[in-house]
C-alpha positions as CSV (number, residue, x, y, z in Angstrom):
1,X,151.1,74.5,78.2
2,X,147.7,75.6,76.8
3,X,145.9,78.6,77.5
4,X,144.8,79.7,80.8
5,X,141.6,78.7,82.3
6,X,139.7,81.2,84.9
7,X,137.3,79.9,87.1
8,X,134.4,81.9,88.9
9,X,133.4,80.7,92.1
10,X,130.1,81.9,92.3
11,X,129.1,83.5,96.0
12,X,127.8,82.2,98.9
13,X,124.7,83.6,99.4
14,X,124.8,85.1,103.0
15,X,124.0,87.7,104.6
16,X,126.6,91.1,104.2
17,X,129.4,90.4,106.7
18,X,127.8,87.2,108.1
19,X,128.9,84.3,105.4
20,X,127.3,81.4,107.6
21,X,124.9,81.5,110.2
22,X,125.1,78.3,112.5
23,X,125.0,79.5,116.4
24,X,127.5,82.5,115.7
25,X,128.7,84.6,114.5
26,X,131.4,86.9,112.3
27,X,132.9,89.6,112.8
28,X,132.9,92.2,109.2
29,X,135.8,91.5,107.2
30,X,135.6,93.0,103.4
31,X,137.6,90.1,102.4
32,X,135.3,87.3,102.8
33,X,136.7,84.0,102.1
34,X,140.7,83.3,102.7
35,X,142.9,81.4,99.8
36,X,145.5,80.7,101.8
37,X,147.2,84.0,101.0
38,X,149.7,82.2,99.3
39,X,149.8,79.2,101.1
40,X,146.4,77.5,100.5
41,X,147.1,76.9,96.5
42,X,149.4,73.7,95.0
43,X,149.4,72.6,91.8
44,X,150.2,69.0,90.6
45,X,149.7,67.6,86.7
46,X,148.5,71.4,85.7
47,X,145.5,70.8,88.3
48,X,145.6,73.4,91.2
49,X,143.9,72.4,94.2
50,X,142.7,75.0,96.2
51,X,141.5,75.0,100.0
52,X,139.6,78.0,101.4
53,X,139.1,79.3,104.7
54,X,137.0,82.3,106.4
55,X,139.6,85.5,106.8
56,X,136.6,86.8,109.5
57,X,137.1,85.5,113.5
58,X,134.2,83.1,114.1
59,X,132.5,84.2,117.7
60,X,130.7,81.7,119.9
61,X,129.9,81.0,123.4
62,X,130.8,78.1,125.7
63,X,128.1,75.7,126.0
64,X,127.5,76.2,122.1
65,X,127.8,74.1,118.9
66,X,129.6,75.8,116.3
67,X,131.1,74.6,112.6
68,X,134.4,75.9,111.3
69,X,134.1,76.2,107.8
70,X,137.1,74.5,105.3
71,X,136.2,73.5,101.6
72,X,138.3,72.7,98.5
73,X,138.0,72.3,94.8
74,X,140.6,72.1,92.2
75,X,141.4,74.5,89.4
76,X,140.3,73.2,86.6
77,X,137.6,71.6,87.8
78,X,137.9,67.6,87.9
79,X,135.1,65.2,86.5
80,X,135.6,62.9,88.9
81,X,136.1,62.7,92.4
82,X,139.5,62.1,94.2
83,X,140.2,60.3,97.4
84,X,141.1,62.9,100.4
85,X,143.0,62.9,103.4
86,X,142.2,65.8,105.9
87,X,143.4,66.7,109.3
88,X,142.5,69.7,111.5
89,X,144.5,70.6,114.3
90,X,144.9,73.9,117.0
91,X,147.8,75.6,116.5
92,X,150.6,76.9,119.1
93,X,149.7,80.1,121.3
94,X,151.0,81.6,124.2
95,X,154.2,78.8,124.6
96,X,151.0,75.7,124.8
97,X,151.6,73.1,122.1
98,X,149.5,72.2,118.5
99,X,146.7,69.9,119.4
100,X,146.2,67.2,116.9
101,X,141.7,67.6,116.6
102,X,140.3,65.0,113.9
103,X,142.1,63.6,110.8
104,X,139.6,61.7,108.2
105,X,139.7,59.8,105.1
106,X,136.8,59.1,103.3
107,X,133.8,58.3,106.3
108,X,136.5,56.9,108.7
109,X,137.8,59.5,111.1
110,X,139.0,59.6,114.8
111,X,139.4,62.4,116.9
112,X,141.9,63.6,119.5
113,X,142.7,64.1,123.1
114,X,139.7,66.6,124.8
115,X,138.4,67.0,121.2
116,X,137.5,62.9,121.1
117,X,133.6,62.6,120.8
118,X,133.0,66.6,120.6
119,X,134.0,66.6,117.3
120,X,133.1,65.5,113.6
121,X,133.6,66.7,109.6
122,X,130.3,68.2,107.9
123,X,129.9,67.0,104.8
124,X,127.0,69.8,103.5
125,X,127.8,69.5,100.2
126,X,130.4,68.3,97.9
127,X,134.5,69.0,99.0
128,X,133.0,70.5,101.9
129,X,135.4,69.4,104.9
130,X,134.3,72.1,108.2
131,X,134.7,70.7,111.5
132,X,131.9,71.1,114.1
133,X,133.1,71.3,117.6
134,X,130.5,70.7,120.2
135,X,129.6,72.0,123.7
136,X,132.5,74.3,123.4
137,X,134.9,74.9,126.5
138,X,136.4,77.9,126.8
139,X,140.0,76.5,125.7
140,X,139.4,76.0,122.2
141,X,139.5,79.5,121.4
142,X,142.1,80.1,119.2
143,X,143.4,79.3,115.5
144,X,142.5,75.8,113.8
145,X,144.2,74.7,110.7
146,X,142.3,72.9,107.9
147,X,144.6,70.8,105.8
148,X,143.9,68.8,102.6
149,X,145.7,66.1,101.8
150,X,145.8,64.6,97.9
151,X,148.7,62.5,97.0
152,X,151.7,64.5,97.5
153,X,149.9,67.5,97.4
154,X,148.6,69.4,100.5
155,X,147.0,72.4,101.0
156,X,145.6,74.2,104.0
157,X,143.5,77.3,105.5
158,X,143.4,78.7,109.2
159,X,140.2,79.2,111.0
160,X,140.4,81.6,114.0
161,X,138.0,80.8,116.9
162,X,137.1,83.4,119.9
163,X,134.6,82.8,122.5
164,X,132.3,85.7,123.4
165,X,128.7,86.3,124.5
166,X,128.2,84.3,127.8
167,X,131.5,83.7,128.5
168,X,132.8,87.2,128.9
169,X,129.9,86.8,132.5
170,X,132.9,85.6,134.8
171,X,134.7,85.9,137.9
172,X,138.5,86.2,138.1
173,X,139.9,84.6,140.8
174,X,144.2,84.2,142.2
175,X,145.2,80.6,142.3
176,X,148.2,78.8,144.1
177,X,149.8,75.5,144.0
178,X,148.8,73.7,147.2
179,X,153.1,73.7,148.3
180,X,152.3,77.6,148.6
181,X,153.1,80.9,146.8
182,X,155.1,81.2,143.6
183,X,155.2,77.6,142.1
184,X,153.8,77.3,138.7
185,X,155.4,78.1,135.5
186,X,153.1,79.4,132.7
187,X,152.4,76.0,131.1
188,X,151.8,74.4,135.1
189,X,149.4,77.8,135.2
190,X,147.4,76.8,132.3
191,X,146.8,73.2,133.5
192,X,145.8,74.4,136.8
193,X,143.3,77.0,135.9
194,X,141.4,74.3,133.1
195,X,141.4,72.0,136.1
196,X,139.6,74.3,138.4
197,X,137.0,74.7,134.9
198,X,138.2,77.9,134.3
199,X,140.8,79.1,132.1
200,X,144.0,81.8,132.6
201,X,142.7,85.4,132.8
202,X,143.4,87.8,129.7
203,X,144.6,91.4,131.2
204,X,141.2,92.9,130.0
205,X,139.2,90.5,132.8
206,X,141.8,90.9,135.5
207,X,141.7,94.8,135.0
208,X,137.9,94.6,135.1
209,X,138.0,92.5,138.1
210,X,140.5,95.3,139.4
211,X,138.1,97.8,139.2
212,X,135.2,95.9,140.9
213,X,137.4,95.9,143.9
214,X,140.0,92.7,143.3
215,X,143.2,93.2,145.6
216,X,145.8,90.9,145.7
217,X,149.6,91.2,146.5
218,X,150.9,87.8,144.9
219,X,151.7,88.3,141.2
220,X,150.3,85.6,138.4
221,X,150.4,84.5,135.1
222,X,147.9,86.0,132.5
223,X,146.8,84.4,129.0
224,X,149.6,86.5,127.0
225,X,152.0,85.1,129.7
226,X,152.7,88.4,130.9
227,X,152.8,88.7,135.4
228,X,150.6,91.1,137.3
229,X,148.6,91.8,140.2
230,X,146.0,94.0,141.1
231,X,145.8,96.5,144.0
232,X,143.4,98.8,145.1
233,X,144.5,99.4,148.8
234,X,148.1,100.9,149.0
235,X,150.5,99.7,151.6
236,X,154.2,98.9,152.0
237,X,154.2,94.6,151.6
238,X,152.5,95.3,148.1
239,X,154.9,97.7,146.1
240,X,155.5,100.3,148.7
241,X,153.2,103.2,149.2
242,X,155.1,105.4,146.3
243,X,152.6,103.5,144.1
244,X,148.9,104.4,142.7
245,X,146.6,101.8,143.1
246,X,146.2,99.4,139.6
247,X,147.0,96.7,137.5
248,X,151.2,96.7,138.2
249,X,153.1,94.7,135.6
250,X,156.4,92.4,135.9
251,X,156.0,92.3,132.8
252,X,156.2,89.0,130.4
253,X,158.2,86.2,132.0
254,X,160.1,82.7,130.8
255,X,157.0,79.9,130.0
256,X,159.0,77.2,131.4
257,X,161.9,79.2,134.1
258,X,159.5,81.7,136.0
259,X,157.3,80.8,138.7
260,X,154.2,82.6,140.3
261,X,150.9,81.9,141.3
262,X,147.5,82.2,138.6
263,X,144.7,84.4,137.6
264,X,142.3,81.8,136.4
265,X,138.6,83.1,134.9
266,X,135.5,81.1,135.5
267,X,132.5,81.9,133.9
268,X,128.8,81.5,134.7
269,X,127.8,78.5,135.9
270,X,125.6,76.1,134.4
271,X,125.0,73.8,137.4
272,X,124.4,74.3,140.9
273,X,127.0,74.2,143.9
274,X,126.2,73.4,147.5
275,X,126.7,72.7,150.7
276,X,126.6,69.0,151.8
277,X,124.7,68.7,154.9
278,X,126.2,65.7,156.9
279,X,126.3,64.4,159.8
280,X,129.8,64.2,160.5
281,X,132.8,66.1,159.1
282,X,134.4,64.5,156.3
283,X,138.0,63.6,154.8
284,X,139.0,64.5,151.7
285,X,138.2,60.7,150.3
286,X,134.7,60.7,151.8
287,X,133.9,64.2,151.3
288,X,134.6,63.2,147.1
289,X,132.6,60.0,148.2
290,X,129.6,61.8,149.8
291,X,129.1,64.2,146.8
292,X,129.1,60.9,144.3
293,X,126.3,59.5,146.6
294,X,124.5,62.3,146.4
295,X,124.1,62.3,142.7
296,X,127.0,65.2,142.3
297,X,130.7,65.7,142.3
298,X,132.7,67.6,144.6
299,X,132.8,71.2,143.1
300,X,136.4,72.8,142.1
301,X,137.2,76.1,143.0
302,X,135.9,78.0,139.5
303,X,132.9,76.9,140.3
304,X,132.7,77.7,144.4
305,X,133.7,81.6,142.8
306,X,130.9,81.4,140.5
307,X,128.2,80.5,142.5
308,X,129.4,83.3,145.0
309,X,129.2,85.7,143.0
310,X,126.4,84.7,140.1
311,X,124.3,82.7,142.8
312,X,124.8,84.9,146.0
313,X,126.1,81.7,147.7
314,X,126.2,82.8,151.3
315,X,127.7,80.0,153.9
316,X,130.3,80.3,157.1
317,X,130.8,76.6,157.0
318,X,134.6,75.4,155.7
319,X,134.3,72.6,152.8
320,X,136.0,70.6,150.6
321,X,136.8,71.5,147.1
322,X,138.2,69.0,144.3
323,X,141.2,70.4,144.7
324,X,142.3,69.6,148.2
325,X,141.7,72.9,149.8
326,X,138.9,74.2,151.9
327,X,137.2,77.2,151.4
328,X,134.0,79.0,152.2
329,X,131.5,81.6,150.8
330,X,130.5,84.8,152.6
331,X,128.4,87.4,150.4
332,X,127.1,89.0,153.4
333,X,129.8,89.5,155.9
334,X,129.3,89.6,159.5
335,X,130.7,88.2,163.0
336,X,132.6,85.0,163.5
337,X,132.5,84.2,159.5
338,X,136.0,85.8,158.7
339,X,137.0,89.2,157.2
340,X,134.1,92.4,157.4
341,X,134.4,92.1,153.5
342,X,132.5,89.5,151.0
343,X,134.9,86.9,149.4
344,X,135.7,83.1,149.4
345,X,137.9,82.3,152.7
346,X,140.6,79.8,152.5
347,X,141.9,77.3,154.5
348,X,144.5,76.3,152.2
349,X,145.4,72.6,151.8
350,X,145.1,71.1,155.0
351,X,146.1,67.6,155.6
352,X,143.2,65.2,153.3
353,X,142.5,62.7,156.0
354,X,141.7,65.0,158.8
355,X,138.1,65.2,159.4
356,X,137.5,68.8,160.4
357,X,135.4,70.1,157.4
358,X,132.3,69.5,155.0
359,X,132.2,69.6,151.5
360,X,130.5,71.4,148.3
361,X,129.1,69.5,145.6
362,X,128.6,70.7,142.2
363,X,125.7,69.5,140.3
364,X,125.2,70.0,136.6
365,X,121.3,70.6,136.1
């Protein structure tokens, strides 16, 4: 074998601590780029092919663009250029399975289940391979793998995703199924809090939520798939009164055996809920129907919290939400409109062809 080649990659030229700037940002990591430690190196016919990845989180926003960055080159360098095949795709957290995101050879590509048409490769310069996600959501945070495909070989890097700026601005908020308390498993949890555009609640944002006053006695899933519920007024249903008031813990729980209710977080909204004025009350069919002929869709129940408590939405008439149940508004309490406190009232799920209630309609602006 002859003698050893060493090959300087010459820098990036960035910023200290901020490599790329496209819409966000990096946290400061010493360490720069990532190799692969170990894993993101192959060699084939004495060429190494190498694929490198950011060791710093990237930080974005929902609502944002943003480009994970993945590049490769081989070691020694090749004269002429090789035929590709690379695939991105989320990796495992918290018991939900990998995503499959965007695999592309050459200028074909095709993209993947909620990532189809948000997503494409950036081809800056030459074996440059990042993926650019668009109008993020806050479920793609989390780890992305970039994987290069030549031959037999394969290499790969991991890209770690959080969202942060806007979307921390949210309001935490106890879901159940509509058959009643304690029926969703952590996986059942997850779907229902994306479907209600929100997401589960990390301990950090129910805790906060906590301390702005959230009481609630029926225990829920959080993102690390941990149950908990928050109480600030003592009393004997709720843990006994031996108990301070706090965040109290079951602790983690099965993914798929367990069942409780949801903390879902919803952040800020971008659009504008309201109440349909109407002539008549509504089923659950027309009230979806009335919203569409108004230029909007019903609203789900992330959004009905948001606008209560970003927009100060204030109403003591019972709607219909997306979801089947019927809820209402109150940010300034007072007589025949419910409880002496602020909150979104429930109804629950009453039955979707009686016509007893209205209907909110969210309308992105």
């Amino acid at each position: 074998m002859g003698p050893l080649l060493l090959v300087l990659l010459y820098p990036l030229p960035c910023v200290s601590g901020l490599p790329f700037y496209n819409g966000f940002y990096y946290s400061n990591n010493p360490n720069g780029w990532n190799l692969g430690n170990g894993h993101g190196e192959g060699i084939f016919n004495g060429v190494k092919l190498v694929v490198e990845t950011p060791e710093e989180t990237l930080f974005s926003h929902r609502g944002a663009n943003a480009t994970l960055p993945c590049r490769y080159h081989y070691e020694p360098a090749l004269l002429s250029p090789r035929p590709v095949r690379v695939k991105w795709w989320k990796l495992s957290e918290n018991g939900a399975p990998e995503q499959d995101v965007l695999v592309a050879i050459g200028p074909r590509h095709r993209s993947f289940g909620d990532y189809r048409g948000r997503v494409r490769l950036r081809r800056d310069g030459e074996r440059q391979v990042s993926l650019q996600i668009r109008g993020l959501r806050l479920e793609d945070s989390g780890r992305y793998r970039c994987e290069v495909i030549d031959g037999l070989e394969d290499e790969s890097g991991l890209v770690e995703l959080e969202l942060r700026g806007e979307a921390p601005r949210g309001v935490v908020f106890p879901y159940q199924h509509p058959r009643g308390r304690y029926q969703l498993n952590f996986h059942e949890a997850q779907r229902a809090c994306v479907e209600q555009d929100a997401v589960v609640a990390s301990f950090e944002q129910l805790f906060r939520a906590w301390e702005e006053g959230l009481d609630w006695c029926n225990a829920g899933w959080l993102q690390d798939a941990s149950v908990q519920y928050p109480i600030t007024r003592v009393r004997q249903p709720c843990g006994g009164l031996g108990l301070a008031p706090g965040v109290r813990s079951y602790g983690p729980r099965h993914h798929r055996l367990h069942r409780y209710d949801a903390f879902c977080f919803a952040p800020a909204l971008r659009g504008q809920v309201y109440y349909l004025e109407h002539p008549e009350k509504l089923t659950l069919a027309e009230a979806e129907e009335a919203c569409r002929e108004d230029g909007a869709h019903i609203a789900k129940v992330g959004q009905l919290f948001a606008a209560w408590k970003f927009r100060g939405l204030d109403r003591c008439d019972a709607g219909w939400l997306a979801d089947g149940s019927v809820r209402y508004p109150v940010v300034h309490p007072r007589p025949n409109c419910g409880l002496l406190e602020p909150g979104v009232r429930s109804f629950g799920f009453p039955d979707p062809q009686g016509r007893e209630y209205g209907v909110y309609c969210y309308r992105l602006r």
